[in-house]
N, C-alpha and C positions, 0 to 999 in steps of 0.2 A: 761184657756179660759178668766178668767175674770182680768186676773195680778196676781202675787204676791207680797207678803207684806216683807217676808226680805229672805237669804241663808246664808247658812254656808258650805261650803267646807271642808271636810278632806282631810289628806295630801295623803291622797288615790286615789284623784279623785271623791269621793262618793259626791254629792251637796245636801242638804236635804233644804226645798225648805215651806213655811207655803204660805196658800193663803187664800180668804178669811175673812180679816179683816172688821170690818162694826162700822166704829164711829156713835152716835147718833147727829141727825139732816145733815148727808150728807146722799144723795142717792146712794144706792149700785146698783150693777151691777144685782145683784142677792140677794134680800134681803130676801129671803128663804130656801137658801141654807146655812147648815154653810160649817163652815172650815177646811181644808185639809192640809195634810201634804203630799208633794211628795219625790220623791227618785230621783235624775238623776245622772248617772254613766258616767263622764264627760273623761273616758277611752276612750268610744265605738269613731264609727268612724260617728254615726249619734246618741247622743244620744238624748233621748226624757223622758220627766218627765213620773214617774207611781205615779198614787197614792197609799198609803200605807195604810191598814186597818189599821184602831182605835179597842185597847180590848174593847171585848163586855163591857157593865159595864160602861162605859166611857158617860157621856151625850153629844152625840154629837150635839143634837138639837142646844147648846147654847155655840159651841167651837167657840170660837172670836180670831184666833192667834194673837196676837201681838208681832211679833218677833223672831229668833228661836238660839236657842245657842244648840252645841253638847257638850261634854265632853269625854277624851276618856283615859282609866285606860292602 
């Protein structure tokens, strides 16, 4: 809704997707929400971003992505 901030592609099709980023002293779109990380399956024939749960544990209050790199074994 608000833009994302960077994507990374595998050679799968799979797009993982950070949004949400909030530099200090610019105005956010949403400065109360953090940040998210999506999934879009760039296979389908209409696809569309999902977001992806965060493990519990995880402080999401204060997630600022800058960026997103995959790696793949």
């Amino acid at each position: 809704e608000h833009g994302s901030e960077d994507i990374d592609i595998l050679p799968n099709g799979l797009a993982f997707i950070s949004s949400g980023l909030k530099y200090p002293g610019i105005k956010s779109p949403a400065p109360d929400k953090p940040g998210e990380i999506f999934l879009m399956d760039l296979n389908e024939d209409n696809p569309r971003a999902v977001e992806l749960r965060i493990s519990r544990g995880f402080d999401l209050a204060s997630f600022n992505p800058h960026g997103i790199s995959t790696y793949t074994d």
